[in-house]
N, C-alpha and C positions, 0 to 999 in steps of 0.2 A: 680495913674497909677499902683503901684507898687500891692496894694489890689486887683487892677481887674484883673492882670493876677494869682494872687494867686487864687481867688476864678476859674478863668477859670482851673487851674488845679487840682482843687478837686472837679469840678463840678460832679455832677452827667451822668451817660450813657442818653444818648436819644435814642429812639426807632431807628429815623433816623442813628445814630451814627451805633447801633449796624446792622441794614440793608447793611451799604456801608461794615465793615468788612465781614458780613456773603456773598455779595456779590463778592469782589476781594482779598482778604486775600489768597482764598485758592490758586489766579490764580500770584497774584504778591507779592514781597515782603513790607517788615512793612514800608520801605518808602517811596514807590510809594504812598499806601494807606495813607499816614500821607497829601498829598496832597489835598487829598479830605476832611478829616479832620486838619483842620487849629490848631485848637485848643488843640490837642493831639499827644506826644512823639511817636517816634518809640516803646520804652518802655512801655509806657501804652498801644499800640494797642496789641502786642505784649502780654503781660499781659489779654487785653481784651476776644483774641480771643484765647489765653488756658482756660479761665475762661466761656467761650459761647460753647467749643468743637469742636471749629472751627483747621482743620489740613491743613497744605499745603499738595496738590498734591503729593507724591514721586518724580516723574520723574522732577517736575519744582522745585524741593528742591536739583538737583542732585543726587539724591536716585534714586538707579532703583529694581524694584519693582522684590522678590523673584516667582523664578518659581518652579513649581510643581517639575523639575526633581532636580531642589536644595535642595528643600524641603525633597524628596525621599532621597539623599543621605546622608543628615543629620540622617535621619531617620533608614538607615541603619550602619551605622558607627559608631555613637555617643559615643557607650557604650565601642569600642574598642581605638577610638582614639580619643585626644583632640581636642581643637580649632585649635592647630598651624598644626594638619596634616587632619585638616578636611579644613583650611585654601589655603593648597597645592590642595586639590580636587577640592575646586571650586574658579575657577580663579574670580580674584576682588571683595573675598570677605574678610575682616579685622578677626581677631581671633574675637573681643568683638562684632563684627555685626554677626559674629557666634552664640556666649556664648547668645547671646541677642535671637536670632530668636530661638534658643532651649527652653529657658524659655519663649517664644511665645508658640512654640509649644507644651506645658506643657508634653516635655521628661525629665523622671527624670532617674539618671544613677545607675545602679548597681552594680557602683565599689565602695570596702567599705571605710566609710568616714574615716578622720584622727582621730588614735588611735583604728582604727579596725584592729586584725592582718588578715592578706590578705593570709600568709604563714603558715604554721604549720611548731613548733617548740615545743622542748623538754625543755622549760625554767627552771626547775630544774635540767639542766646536771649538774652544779656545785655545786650544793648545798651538798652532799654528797663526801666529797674526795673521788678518788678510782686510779687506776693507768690508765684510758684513761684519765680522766678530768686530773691529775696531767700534762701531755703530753701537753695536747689543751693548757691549762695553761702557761705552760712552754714556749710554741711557741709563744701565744698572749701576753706574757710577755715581749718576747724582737723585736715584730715586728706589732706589732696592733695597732691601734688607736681608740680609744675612746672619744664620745663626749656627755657631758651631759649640761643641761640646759634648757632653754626657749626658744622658737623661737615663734615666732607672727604667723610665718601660719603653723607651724605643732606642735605647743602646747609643753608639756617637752617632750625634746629631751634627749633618753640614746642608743645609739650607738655605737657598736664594729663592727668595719672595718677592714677588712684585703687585703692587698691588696699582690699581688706576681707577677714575673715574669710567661712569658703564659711558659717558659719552664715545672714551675712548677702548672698546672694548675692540673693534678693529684691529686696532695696532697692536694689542694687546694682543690677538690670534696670532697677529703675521708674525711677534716676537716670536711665541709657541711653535709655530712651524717652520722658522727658522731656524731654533734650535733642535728640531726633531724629536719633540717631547709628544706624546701620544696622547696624554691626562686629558683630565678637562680645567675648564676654568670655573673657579668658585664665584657665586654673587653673594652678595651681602648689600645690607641696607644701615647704615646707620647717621642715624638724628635725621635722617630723611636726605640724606646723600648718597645714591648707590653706586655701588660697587664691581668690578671684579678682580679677581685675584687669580695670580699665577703661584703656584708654589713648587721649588725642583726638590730633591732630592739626590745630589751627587757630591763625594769628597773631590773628587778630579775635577768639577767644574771648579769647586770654591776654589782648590788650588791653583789654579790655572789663573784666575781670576785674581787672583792675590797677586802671582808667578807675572803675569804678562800685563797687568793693568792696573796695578796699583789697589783694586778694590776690596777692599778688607771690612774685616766685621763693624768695626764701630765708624760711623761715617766722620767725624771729627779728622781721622788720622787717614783717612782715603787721600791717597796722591796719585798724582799724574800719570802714566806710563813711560817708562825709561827705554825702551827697549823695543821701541814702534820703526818701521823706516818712515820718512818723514811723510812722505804723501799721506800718511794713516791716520796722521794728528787731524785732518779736516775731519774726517769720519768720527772721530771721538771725539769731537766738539760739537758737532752735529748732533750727536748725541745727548750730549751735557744739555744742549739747549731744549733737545726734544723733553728731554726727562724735570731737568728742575730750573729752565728758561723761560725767557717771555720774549714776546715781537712784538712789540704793538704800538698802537699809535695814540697821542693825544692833543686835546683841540685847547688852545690858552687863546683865554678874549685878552684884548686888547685895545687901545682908541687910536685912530691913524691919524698922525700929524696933517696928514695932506688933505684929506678930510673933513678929520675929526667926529668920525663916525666908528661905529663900534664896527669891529671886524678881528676875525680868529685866524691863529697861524699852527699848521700842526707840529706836531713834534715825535719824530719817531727815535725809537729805543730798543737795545736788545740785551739784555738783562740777564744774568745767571748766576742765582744765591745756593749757597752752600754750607755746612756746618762749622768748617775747616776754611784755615789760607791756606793751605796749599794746592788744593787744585783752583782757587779765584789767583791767585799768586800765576800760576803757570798758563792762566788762560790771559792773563795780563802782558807776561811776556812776550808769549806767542801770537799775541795781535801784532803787539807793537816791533817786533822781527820782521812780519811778511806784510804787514801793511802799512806804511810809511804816512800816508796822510793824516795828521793831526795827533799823533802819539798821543797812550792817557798819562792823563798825573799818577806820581805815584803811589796816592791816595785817593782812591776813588771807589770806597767800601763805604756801604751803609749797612745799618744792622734795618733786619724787618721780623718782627715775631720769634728774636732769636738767631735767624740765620744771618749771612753776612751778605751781600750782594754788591758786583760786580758788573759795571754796566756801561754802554755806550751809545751815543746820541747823534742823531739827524744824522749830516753826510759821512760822519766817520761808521756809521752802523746799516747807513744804507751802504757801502763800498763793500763790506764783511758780508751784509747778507747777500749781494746781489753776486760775487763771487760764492760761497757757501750753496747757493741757490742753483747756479748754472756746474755744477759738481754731480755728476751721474750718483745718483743716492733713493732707490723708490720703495728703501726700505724707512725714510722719513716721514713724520707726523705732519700728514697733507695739512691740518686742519689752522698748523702755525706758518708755512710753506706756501699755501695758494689762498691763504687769503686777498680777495682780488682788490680790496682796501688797500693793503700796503702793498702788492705790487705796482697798481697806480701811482704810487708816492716813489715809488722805484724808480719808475719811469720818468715822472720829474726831474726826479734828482740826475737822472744819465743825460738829460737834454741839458740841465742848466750845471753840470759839473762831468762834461764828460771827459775831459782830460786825466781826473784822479780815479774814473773807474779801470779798471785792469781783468782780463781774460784770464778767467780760471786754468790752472794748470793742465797739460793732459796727463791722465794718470797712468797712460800707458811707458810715459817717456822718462826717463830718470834725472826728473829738472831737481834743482836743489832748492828746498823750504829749508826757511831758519827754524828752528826751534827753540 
């Protein structure tokens, strides 16, 4: 018994066999038909009638069959938008029953494939130190993100991200066309803080960026630049401050002996936290090389939400900003730079301590900075 239903299922097709499929296959399903044939699987009809070019119906498959104006609209659109918002166009239809009828209709798209740049960009900005890249630098140094590696569907991945508040969305273009990036800038919104976002695309930038400025993928291990000529370190601390600093000022009450009335003294600060010592380490140094009034201690880290911070107060931070300040730089973030607050306090400070203030270097001339 066991042999004769074996050989029934490797029998060979009969003409008859293939007739009943060629005749209700296309109108009902593989098990209505297995009916009529006794002696054959869902499966093997199934199998039969891909092998004979035999198709179901669309409409009796639940498929409903593309119309011309469907058609039309793919036709029009394709090239500017994907599946998912070719998907929104035409109602009930899936993104892949999209992606699929396009490769039907042999559209091929004109947007360039992965690893073609799409934007123009200046890929050797950093390859050459000078005092704009020293800045950009300085900035993507203490607030950038960088990703390098493999990814499966967009091949090696090297990426510098910058992302800012939209207050600073400004700064954020002048970065963009400084580096002669053509893109646009992303917004985003989130928990109700908006956004914009720069994202590059280049291995030469990352390297370069590693090569000349110490700034590497994990921010932890970001260090200083080794290989700058010295006048460039101001431009890279300019930076540092613009990106992940503070300038500001605050009011502490107080009761005056001579008095004995309540009255406030302020207090200014310029601040720059980091994930890592070693670029708060190198900015520690290099105050305390080129500006000799009131050197810091050798501990003078705080931790805040994780980072570690690096900071300096009243006439020691009014000397640094006020030279930093008068330094030809108009690629700096006005908004920490011309606050008219603390230049007032600036001025203070030059009438009642001007002996320790000191004239910024000219950068034309090859004076020596310590490092």
């Amino acid at each position: 018994m066991l042999l004769a239903i074996i050989k029934i299922m490797h029998s060979k097709w009969t003409l008859s066999e293939d007739a009943v499929i060629n005749e209700f296959y296309p109108k009902i399903n593989a098990t209505e038909v297995a009916k009529y044939l006794p002696n054959r699987t869902n499966k093997a009809i199934r199998a039969r009638a891909v092998l004979l070019g035999i198709n179901k119906h669309p409409e009796l498959c639940g498929r409903k069959l593309w119309t011309k104006e469907e058609d039309q609209i793919i036709i029009d659109n394709y090239q500017n938008e994907g599946s998912d918002k070719l998907a929104k166009r035409i109602l009930g239809r899936t993104n892949d029953s999209i992606r699929a009828r396009i490769q039907f209709l042999g559209l091929k798209s004109n947007r360039p494939k992965v690893g073609v740049r799409q934007y123009t960009l200046n890929e050797t900005f950093f390859s050459i130190t000078n005092q704009v890249n020293s800045y950009v630098a300085g900035f993507l140094s203490g607030d950038c993100l960088i990703r390098t590696g493999y990814s499966a569907r967009r091949g090696n991945v090297n990426q510098v991200a910058l992302k800012l508040s939209l207050k600073d969305e400004v700064h954020l273009q002048k970065i963009k066309d400084i580096v002669g990036y053509s893109g646009p800038l992303k917004y985003e919104k989130n928990e109700g803080h908006p956004s914009c976002k720069l994202t590059i695309c280049s291995k030469q930038l990352v390297d370069d960026l590693d090569k000349n400025f110490g700034v590497v993928e994990w921010k932890p291990y970001r260090r200083p630049p080794d290989n700058l000529s010295p006048k460039l370190y101001f431009y890279f601390l300019m930076g540092l401050i613009d990106a992940d600093g503070s300038i500001i000022i605050t009011y502490h009450r107080y009761i005056s002996k001579v008095t004995g009335k309540e009255a406030y003294y302020a207090r200014f600060r310029i601040g720059i936290s980091s994930s890592g010592y070693k670029i708060l380490h190198w900015v520690r140094n290099f105050l305390n090389a080129n500006f000799e009034y009131r050197k810091g201690k050798q501990n003078v880290y705080r931790t805040v939400s994780k980072a570690k911070v690096f900071s300096i107060h009243n006439i020691r931070a009014a000397i640094v900003f006020n030279y930093l300040y008068n330094i030809d730089c108009p690629w700096r973030l006005d908004r920490k730079w011309e606050n008219p607050e603390v230049l007032s306090l600036i001025q203070n400070y030059k009438v009642k301590y001007s002996q320790y203030f000191i004239k910024p270097l000219d950068i034309s001339q090859n004076s020596t900075i310590i490092v």
